[in-house]
Rosetta silent file (secondary structure, phi, psi, omega in degrees, C-alpha in Angstrom):
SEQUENCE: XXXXXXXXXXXXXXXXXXXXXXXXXXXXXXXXXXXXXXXXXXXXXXXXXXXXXXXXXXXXXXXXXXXXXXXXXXXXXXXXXXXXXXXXXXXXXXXXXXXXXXXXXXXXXXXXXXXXXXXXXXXXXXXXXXXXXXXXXXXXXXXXXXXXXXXXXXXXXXXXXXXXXXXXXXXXXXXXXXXXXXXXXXXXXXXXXXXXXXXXXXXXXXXXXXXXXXXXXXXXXXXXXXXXXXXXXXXXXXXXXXXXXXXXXXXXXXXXXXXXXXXXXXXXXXXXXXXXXXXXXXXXXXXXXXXXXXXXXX
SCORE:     score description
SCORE:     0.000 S_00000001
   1 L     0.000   20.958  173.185  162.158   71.382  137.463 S_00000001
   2 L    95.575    7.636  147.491  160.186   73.022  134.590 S_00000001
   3 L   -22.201  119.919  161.720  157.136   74.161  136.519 S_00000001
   4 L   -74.581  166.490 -173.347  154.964   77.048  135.313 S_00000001
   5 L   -36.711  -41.901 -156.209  154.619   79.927  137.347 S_00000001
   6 L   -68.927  -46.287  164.135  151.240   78.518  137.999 S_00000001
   7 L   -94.024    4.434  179.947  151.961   75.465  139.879 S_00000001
   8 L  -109.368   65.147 -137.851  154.425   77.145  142.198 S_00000001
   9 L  -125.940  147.712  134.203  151.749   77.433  145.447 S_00000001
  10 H   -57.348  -32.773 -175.757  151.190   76.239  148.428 S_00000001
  11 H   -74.966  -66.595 -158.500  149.162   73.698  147.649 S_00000001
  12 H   -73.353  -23.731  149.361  151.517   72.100  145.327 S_00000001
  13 H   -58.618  -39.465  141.268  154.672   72.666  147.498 S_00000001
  14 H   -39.243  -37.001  178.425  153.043   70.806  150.243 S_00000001
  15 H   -94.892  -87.125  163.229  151.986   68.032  147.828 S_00000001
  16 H    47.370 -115.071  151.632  155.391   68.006  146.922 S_00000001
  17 H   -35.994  -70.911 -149.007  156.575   66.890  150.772 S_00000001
  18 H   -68.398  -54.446  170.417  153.938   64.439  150.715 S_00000001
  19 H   -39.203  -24.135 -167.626  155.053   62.878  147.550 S_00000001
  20 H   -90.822  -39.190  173.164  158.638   63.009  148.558 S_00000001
  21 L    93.906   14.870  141.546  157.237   61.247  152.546 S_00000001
  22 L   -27.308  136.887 -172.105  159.498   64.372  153.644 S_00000001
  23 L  -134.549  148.402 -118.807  158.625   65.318  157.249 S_00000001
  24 L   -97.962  -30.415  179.498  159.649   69.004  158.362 S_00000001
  25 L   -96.526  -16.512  169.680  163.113   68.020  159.778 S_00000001
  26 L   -59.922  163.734 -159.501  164.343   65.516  157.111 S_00000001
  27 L  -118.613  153.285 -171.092  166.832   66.235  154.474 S_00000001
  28 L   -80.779   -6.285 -179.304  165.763   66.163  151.196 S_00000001
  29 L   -88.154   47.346  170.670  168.186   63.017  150.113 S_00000001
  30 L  -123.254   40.516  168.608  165.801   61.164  152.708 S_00000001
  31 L   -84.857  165.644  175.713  163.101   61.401  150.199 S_00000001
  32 L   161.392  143.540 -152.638  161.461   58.252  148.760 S_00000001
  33 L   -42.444  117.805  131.188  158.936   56.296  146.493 S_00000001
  34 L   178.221  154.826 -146.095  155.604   55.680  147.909 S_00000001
  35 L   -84.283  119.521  174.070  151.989   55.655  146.952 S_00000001
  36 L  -133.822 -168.193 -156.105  149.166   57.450  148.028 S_00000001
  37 L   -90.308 -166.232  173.282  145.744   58.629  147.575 S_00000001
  38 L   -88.747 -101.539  156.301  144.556   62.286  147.533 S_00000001
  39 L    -9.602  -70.281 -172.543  142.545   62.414  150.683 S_00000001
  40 L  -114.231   13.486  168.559  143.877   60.198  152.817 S_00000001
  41 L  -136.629  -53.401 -172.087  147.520   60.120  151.703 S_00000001
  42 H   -93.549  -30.686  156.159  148.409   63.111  150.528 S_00000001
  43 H   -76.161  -37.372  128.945  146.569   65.423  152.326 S_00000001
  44 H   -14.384  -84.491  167.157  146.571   63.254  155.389 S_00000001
  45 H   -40.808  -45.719  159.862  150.327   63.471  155.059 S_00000001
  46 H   -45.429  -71.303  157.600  149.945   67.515  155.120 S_00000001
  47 H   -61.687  -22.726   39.226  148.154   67.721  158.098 S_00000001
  48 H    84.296  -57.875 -157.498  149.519   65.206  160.003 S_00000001
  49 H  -115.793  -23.123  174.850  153.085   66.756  159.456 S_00000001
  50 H  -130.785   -7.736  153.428  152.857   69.988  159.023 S_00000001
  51 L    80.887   38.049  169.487  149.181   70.926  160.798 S_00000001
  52 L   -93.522  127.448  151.672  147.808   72.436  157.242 S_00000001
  53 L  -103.107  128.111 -154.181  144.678   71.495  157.329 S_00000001
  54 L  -135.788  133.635 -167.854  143.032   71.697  153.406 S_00000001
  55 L   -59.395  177.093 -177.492  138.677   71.395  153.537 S_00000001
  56 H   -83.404  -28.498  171.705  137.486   67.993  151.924 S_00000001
  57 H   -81.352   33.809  154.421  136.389   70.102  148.993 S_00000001
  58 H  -112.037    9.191  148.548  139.831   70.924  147.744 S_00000001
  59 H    -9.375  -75.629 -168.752  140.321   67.362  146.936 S_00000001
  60 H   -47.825  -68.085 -177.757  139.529   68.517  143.111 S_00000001
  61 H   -41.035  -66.490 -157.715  142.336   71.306  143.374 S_00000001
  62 H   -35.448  -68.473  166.852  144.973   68.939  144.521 S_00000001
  63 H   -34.269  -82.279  174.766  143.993   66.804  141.581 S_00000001
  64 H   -70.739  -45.762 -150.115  143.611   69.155  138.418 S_00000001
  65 H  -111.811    9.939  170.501  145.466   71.867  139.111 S_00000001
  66 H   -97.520  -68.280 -149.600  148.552   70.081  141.081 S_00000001
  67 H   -89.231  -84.291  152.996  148.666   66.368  140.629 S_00000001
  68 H    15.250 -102.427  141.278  147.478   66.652  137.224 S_00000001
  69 H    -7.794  -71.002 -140.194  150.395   69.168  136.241 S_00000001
  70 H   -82.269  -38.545 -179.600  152.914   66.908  138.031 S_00000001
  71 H   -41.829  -55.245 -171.210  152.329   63.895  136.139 S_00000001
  72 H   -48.446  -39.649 -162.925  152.576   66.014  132.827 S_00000001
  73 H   -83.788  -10.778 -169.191  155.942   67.310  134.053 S_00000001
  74 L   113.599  -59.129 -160.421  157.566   63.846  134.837 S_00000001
  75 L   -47.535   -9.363 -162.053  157.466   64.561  138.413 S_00000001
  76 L  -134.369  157.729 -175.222  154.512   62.227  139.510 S_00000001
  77 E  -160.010  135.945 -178.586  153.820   58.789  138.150 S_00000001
  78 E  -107.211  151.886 -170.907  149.681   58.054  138.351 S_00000001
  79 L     2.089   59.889 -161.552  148.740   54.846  139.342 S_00000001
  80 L   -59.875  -24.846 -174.976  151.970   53.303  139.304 S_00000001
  81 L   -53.358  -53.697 -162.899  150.627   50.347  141.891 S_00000001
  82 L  -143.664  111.913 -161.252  147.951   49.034  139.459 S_00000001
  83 L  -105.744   15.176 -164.276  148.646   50.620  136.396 S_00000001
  84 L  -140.578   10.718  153.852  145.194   48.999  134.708 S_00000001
  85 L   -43.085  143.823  163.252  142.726   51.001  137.352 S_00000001
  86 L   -88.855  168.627 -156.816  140.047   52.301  135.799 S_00000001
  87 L   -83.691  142.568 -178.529  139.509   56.321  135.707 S_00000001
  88 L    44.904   62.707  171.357  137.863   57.709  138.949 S_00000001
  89 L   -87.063  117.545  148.445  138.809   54.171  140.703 S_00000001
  90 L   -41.505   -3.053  151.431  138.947   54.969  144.458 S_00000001
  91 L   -71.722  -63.919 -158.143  142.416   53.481  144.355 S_00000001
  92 L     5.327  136.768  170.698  143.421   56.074  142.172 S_00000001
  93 L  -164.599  143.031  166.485  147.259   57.062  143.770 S_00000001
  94 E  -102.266  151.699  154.119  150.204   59.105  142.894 S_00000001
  95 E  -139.925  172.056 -172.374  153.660   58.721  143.778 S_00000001
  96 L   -74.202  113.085 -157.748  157.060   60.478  142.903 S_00000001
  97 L   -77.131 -171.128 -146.099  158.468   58.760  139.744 S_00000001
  98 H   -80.197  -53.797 -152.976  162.045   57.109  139.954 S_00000001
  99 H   -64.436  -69.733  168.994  163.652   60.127  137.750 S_00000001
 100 H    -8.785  -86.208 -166.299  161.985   63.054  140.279 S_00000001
 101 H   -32.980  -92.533  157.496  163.145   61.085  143.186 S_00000001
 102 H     8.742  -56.453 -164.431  167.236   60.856  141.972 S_00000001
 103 H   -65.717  -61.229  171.103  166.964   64.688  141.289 S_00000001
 104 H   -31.970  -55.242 -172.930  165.141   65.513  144.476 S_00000001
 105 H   -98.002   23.182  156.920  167.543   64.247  146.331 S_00000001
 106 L   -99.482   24.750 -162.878  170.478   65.912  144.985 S_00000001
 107 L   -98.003  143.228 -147.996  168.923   69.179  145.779 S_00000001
 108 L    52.716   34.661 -173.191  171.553   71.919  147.742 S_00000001
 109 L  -122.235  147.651  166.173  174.285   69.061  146.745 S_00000001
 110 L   -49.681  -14.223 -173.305  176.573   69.751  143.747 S_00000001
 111 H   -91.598   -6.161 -179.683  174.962   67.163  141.517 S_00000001
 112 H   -31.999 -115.184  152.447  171.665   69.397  141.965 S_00000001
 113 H    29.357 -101.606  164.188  172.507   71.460  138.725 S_00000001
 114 H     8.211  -92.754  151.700  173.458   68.460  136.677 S_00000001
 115 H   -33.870  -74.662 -139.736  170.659   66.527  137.469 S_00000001
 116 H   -66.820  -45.369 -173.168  168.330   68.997  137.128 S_00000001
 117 H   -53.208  -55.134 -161.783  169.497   69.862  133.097 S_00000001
 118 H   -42.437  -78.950 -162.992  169.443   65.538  132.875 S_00000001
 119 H   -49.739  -21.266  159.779  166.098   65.278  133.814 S_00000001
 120 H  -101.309  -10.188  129.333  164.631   67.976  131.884 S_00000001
 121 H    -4.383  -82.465  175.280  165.971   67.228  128.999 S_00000001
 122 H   -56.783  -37.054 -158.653  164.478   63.462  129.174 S_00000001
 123 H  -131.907  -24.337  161.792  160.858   64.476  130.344 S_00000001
 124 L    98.374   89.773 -154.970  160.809   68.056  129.000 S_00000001
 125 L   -51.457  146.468  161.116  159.831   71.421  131.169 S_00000001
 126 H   -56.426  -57.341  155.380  156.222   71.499  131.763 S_00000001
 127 H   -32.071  -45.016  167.763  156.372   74.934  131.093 S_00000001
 128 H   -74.400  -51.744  172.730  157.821   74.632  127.444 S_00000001
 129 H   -30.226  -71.675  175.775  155.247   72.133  126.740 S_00000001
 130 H   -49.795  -34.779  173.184  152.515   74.908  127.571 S_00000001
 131 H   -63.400  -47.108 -169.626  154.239   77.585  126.062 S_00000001
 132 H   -27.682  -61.332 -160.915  154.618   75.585  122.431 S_00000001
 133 H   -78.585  -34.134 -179.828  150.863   75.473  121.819 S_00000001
 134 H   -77.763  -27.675  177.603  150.371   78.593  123.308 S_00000001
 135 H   -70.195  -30.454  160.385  152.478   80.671  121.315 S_00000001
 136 H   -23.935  -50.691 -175.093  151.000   79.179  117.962 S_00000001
 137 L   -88.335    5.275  163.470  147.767   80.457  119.217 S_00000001
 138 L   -56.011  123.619 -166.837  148.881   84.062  119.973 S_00000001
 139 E   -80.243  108.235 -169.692  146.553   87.043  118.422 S_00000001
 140 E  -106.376  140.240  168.395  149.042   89.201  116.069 S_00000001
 141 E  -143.399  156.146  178.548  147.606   92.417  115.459 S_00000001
 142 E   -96.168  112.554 -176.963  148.596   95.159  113.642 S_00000001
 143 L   -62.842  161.605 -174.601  149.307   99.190  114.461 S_00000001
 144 L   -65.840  -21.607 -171.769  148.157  101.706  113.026 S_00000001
 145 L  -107.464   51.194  166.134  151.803  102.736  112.286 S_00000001
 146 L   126.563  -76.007 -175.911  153.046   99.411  110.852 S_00000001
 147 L   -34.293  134.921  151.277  154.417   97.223  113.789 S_00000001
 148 E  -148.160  132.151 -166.352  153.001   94.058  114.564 S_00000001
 149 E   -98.540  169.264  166.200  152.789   92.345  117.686 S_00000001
 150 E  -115.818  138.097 -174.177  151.390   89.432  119.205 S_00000001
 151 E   -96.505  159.777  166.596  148.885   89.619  122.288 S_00000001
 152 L   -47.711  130.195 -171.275  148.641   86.967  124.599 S_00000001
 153 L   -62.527  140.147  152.770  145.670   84.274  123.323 S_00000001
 154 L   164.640  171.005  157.675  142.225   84.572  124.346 S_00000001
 155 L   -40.839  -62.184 -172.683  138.761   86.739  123.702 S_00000001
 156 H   -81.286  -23.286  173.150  139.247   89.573  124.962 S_00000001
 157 H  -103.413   54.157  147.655  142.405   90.210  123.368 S_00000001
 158 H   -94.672  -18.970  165.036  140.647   89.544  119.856 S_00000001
 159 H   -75.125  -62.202  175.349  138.634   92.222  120.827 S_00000001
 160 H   -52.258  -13.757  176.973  141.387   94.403  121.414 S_00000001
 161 H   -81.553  -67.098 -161.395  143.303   93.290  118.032 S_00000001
 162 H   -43.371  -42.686 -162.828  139.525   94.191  116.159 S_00000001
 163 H   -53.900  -32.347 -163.921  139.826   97.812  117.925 S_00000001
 164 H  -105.585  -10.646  166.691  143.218   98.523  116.605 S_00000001
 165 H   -88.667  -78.528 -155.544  142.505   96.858  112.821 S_00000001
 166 H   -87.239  -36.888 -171.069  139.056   97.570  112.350 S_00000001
 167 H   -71.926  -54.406  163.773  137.496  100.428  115.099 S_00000001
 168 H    -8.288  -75.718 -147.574  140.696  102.322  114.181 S_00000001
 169 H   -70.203  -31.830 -172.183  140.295  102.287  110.469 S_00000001
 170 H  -103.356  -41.390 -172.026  136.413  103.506  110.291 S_00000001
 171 H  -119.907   20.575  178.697  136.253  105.507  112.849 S_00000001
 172 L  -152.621   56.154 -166.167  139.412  107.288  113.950 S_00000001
 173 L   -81.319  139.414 -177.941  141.419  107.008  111.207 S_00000001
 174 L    83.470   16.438  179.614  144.991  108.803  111.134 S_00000001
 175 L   -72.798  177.147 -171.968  144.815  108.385  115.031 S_00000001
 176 E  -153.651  124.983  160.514  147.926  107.063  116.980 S_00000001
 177 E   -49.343  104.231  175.438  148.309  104.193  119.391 S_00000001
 178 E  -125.544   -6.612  157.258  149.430  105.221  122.874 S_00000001
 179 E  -161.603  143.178  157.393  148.608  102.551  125.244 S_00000001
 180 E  -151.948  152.155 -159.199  147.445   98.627  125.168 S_00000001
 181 L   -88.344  156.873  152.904  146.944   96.409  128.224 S_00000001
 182 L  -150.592  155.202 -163.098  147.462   92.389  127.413 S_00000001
 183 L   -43.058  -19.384 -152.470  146.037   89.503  129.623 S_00000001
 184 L  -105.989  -33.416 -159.784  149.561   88.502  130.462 S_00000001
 185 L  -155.459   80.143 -170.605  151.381   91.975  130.367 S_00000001
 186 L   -25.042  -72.882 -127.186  149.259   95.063  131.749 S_00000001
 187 L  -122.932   20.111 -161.239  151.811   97.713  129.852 S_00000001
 188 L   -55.743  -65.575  173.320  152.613   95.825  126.902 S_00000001
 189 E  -103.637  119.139  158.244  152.509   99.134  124.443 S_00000001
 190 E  -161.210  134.910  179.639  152.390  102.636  125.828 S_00000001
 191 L   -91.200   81.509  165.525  153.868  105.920  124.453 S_00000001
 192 H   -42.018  -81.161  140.969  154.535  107.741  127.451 S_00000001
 193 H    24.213 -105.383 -145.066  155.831  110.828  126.191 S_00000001
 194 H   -68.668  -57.893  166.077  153.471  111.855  124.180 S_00000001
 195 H     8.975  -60.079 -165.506  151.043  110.880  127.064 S_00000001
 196 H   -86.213  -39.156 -172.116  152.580  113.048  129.282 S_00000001
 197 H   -76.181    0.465  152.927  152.972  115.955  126.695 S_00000001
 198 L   -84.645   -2.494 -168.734  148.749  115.695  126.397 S_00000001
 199 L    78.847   17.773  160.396  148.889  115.892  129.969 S_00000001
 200 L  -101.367   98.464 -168.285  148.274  112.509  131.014 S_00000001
 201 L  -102.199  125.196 -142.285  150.434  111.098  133.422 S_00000001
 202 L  -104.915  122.616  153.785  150.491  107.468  134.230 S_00000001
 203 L  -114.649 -166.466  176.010  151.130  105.659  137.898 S_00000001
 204 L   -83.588   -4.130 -168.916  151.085  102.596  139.030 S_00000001
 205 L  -127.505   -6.562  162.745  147.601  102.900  140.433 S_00000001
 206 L   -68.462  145.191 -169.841  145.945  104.178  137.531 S_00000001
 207 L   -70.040   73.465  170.866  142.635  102.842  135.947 S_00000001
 208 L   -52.246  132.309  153.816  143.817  102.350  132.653 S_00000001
 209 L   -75.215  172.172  174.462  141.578  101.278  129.832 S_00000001
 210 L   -77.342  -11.855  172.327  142.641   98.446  127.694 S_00000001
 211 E  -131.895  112.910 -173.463  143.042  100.856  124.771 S_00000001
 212 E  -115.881  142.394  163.734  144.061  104.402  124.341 S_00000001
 213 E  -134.340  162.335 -164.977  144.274  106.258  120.809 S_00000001
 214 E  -119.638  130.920  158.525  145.188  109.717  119.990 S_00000001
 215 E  -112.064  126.726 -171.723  143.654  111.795  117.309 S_00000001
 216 L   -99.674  -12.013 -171.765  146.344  115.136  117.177 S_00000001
 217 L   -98.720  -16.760  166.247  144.453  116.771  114.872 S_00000001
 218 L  -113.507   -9.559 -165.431  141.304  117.208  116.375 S_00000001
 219 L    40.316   61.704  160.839  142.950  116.164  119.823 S_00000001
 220 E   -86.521  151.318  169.990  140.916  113.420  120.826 S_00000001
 221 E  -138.039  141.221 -171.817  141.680  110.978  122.892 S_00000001
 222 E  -139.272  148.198 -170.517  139.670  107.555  123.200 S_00000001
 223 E  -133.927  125.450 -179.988  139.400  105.205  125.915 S_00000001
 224 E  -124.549  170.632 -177.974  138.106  101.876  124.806 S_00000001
 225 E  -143.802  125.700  153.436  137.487   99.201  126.981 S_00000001
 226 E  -103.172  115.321 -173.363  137.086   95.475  125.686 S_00000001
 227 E  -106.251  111.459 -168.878  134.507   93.857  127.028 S_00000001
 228 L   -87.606  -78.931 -166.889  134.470   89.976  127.445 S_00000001
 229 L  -115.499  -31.915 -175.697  133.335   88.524  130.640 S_00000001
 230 L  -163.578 -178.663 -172.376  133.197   92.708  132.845 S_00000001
 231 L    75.235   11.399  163.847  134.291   95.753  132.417 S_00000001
 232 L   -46.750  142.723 -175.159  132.308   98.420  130.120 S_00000001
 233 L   -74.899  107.359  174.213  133.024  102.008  130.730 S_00000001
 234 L  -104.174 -179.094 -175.300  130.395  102.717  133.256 S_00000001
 235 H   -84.481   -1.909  172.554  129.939  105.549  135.393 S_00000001
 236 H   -88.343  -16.811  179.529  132.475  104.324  138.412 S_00000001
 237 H   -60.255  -54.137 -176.176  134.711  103.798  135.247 S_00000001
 238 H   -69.422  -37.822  172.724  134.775  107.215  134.108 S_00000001
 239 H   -24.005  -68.849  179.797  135.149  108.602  137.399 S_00000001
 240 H   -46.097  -55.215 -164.200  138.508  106.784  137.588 S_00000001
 241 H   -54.004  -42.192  163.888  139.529  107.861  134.361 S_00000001
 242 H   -12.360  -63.812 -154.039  138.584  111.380  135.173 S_00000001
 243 H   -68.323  -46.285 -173.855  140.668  111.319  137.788 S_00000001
 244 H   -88.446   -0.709  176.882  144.131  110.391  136.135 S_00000001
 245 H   -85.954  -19.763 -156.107  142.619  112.734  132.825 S_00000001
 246 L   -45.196  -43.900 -157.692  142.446  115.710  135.496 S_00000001
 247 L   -93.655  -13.771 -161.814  145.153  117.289  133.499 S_00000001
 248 L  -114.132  134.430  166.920  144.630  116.895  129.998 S_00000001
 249 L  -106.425   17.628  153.986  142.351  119.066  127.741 S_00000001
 250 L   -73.665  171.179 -162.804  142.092  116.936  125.450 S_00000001
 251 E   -81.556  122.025  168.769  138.400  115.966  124.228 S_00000001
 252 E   -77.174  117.034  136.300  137.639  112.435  125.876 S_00000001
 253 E  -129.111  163.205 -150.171  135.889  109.851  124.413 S_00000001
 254 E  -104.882  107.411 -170.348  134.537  106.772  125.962 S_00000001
 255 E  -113.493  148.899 -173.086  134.179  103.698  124.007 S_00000001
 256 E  -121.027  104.470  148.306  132.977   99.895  125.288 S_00000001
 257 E   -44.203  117.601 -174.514  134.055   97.372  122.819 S_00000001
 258 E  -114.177  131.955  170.765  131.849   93.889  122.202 S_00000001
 259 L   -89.203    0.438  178.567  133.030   90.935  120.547 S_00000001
 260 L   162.550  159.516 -144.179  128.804   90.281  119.422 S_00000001
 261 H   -70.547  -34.038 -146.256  125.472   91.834  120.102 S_00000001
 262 H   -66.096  -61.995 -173.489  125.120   88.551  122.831 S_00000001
 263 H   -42.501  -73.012 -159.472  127.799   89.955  124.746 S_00000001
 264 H   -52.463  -21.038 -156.217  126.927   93.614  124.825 S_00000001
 265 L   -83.834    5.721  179.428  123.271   92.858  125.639 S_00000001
 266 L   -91.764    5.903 -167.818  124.397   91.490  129.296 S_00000001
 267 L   -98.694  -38.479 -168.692  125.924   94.808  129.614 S_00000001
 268 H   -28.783  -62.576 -168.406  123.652   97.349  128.905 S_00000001
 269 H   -65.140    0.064 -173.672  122.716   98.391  132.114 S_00000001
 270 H  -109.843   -6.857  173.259  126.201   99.255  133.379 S_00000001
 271 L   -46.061  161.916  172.122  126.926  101.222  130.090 S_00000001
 272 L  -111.613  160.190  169.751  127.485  105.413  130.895 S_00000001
 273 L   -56.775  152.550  167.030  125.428  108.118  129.320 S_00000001
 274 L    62.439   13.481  178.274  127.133  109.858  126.529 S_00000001
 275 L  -109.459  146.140  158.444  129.373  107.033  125.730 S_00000001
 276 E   -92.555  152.450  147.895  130.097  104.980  122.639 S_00000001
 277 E  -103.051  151.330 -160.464  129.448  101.334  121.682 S_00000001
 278 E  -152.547  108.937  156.322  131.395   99.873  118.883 S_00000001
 279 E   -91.123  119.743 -151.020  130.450   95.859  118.332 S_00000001
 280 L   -83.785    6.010  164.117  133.022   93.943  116.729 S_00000001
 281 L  -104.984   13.170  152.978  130.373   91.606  114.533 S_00000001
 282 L  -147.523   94.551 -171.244  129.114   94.158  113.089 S_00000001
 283 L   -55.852  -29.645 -148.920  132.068   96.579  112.548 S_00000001
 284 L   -78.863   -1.984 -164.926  130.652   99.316  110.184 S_00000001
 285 L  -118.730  177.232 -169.559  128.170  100.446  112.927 S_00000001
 286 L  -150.053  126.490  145.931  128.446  102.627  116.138 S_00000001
 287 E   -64.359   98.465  133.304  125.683  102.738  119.371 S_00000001
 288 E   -41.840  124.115  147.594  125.574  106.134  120.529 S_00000001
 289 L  -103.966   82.269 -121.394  124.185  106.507  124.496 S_00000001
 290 L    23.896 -145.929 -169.205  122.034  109.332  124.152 S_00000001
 291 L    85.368  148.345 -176.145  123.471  112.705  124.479 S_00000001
 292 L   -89.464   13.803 -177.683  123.739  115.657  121.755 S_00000001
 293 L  -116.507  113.656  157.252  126.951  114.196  120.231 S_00000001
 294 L   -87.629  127.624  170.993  127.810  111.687  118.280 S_00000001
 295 L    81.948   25.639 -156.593  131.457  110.110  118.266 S_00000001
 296 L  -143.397  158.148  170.547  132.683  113.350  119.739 S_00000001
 297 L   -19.015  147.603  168.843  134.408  114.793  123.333 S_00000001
 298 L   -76.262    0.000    0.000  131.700  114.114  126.610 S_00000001
């Protein structure tokens, strides 16, 4: 019915049933309208019927990330009773609007289908609604060899855009893009191949950084990491990476990426020796962490 990915739980299958007054042996066209609370209706209704019990403090989930959601989608109608409650009334109640209901209860019936198209049509997948705004807001960044893609929205991959526009440009210039992660889609870009023909060879359980570049001419290879909320290349980092680098002679170096000095300074202490920092407010500059090399193989 136009759900994201997001809303398709436990919780909110269960909420669901309650909304629907479905009980574990009823057929779904014996669904039907009626209202209740969070607490004591719809959760109530969960335990009661199906012997889920959910703590008093997941009230809140039910509510934002569920109930919320359902309303948005059509599926839910919010205080349909008394439609002139005020916000965080202790009436507050949801029930299953009139279109939901009709649809519901053609579901494994031939009009299922039908129905399903009708209804979103009229009220409009939740999911496209979420997508709309989000793709608008999508981070396009540009390779070094042209291409330009858009990462998924958010901080860190604005960090990861700066790395491949600006960290590129000053300090590894004529280098080549061979792998970036994105929030949404781990494996978005990677040049296997040539990977493999440096001797790196990629599984499913390897600790990838979020950015690898290739310099062929001095045959560097740099592992950046953009760091938001975790993650600087620390010393359990490079271990991992060691470990799937085992193979490769190329010269490794290890870079931690900052979107501003704020960030990096909550960081510090988890930073590795011999490693670079590269902040992205102040691009033109580079943080060496000791060691007799700057910018160069460990």
């Amino acid at each position: 019915m136009g759900l994201p990915k997001t809303q398709q739980n436990e919780i909110a299958g269960y909420t669901l049933l309650a909304l629907c007054n479905i009980k574990e042996k009823d057929k779904w066209a014996d669904a039907f309208i009626k209202s209740h609370g969070i607490s004591k209706g719809i959760m109530a209704f969960i335990s009661d019927n199906y012997q889920k019990n959910y703590a008093p403090n997941t009230r809140e989930t039910f509510r934002r990330q569920v109930l919320h959601q359902f309303v948005q989608a059509g599926i839910a109608d919010y205080n349909p009773d008394i439609p002139n409650l005020p916000v965080n009334s202790p009436r507050a109640h949801y029930a299953l609007s009139p279109i939901a209901l009709k649809t519901i209860r053609a579901y494994k019936t031939k009009a299922w289908k039908p129905l399903v198209k009708q209804f979103k049509e009229k009220i409009g997948g939740l999911k496209q609604k979420y997508n709309q705004p989000r793709e608008i807001s999508r981070v396009p960044v540009k390779f070094p060899n042209g291409k330009i893609v858009h990462l998924s929205p958010g901080k860190h991959n604005k960090v990861q855009a700066a790395i491949i526009e600006e960290f590129v440009s000053r300090f590894a210039k004529g280098s080549a893009l061979l792998y970036l992660g994105d929030t949404e889609n781990k494996g978005l870009y990677i040049e296997t191949e040539i990977l493999r023909n440096i001797g790196v060879h990629l599984t499913g359980h390897s600790k990838l950084p979020d950015v690898i570049i290739y310099d062929k001419l001095k045959n560097w290879l740099y592992l950046i990491e953009a760091v938001t909320s975790h993650g600087p290349v620390s010393p359990k980092r490079i271990v991992e990476f060691e470990l799937f680098l085992k193979n490769s002679k190329a010269g490794k170096i290890y870079v931690s990426a900052f979107p501003d000095f704020s960030e990096f300074k909550k960081h510090m202490k988890n930073i590795a020796w011999d490693t670079e920092v590269w902040i992205m407010e102040f691009p033109d500059h580079m943080i060496h962490f000791n060691g007799d090399k700057f910018i160069g193989p460990r």
